[in-house]
C-alpha positions in Angstrom: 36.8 -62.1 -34.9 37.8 -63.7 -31.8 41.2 -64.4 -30.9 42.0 -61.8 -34.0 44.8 -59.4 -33.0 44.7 -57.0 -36.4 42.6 -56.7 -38.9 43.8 -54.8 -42.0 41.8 -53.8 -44.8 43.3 -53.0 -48.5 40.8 -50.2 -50.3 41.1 -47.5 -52.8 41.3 -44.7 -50.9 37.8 -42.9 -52.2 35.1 -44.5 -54.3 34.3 -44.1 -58.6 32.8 -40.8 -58.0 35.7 -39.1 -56.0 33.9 -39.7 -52.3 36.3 -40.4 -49.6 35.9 -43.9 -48.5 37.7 -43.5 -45.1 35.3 -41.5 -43.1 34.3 -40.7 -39.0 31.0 -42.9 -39.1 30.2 -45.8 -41.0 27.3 -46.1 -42.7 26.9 -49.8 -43.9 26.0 -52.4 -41.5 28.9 -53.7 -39.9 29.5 -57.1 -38.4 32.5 -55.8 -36.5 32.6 -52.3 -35.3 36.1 -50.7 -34.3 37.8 -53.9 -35.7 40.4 -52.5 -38.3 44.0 -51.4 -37.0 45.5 -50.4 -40.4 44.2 -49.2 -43.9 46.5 -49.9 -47.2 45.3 -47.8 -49.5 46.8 -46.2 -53.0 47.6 -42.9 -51.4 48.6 -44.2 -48.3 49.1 -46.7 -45.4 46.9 -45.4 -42.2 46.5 -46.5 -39.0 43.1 -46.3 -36.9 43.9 -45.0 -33.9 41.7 -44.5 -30.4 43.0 -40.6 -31.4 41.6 -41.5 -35.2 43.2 -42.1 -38.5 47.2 -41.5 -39.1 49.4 -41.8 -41.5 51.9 -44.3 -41.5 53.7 -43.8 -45.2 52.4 -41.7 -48.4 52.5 -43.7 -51.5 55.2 -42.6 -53.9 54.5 -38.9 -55.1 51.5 -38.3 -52.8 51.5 -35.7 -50.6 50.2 -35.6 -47.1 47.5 -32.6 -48.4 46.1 -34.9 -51.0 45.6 -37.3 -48.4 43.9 -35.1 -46.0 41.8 -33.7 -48.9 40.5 -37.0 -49.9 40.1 -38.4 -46.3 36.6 -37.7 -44.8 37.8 -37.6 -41.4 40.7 -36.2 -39.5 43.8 -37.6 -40.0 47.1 -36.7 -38.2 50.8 -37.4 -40.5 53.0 -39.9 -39.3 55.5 -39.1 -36.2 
C-alpha cells in the first residue's frame, strides 16, 4: 500500500447472523494492519481514529445507539 494516503473500505455494518463486523481486534489475517481511515457502512460513515472508531454521519433514520449497539468496539459520535 505504498504511497497510499487512505484506504476506505464499503461493508455491511455486521455479518448474516447479526455479529458486528467492526470490532477492536481483527481476527483474519491481514496484509495490511492499521491501513483503513474510513468505513462506509449502511448504518453509518466511521472514521478509524488513533482514539478508535467515530462517527462521521448516521445513515437516514439510524440512530447513534443502534450504531453503538451493533459496533463491537467503542465508537465515539461525530463532533
Amino acid at each position: 500500500m505504498q504511497g497510499v494516503k487512505n484506504i476506505y473500505v464499503i461493508t455491511q455494518h455486521t455479518t448474516r447472523t447479526g455479529e458486528p463486523k467492526l470490532v477492536d481486534e481483527c481476527t483474519y489475517p491481514l496484509t495490511g494492519a492499521g491501513v483503513v481511515s474510513r468505513i462506509f457502512t449502511d448504518l453509518a460513515v466511521v472514521d478509524v481514529t488513533d482514539k478508535g472508531f467515530q462517527v462521521v454521519e448516521l445513515a437516514p433514520g439510524v440512530t447513534f445507539e443502534e450504531v453503538q449497539e451493533k459496533t463491537g468496539a467503542p465508537i465515539q459520535p461525530a463532533d
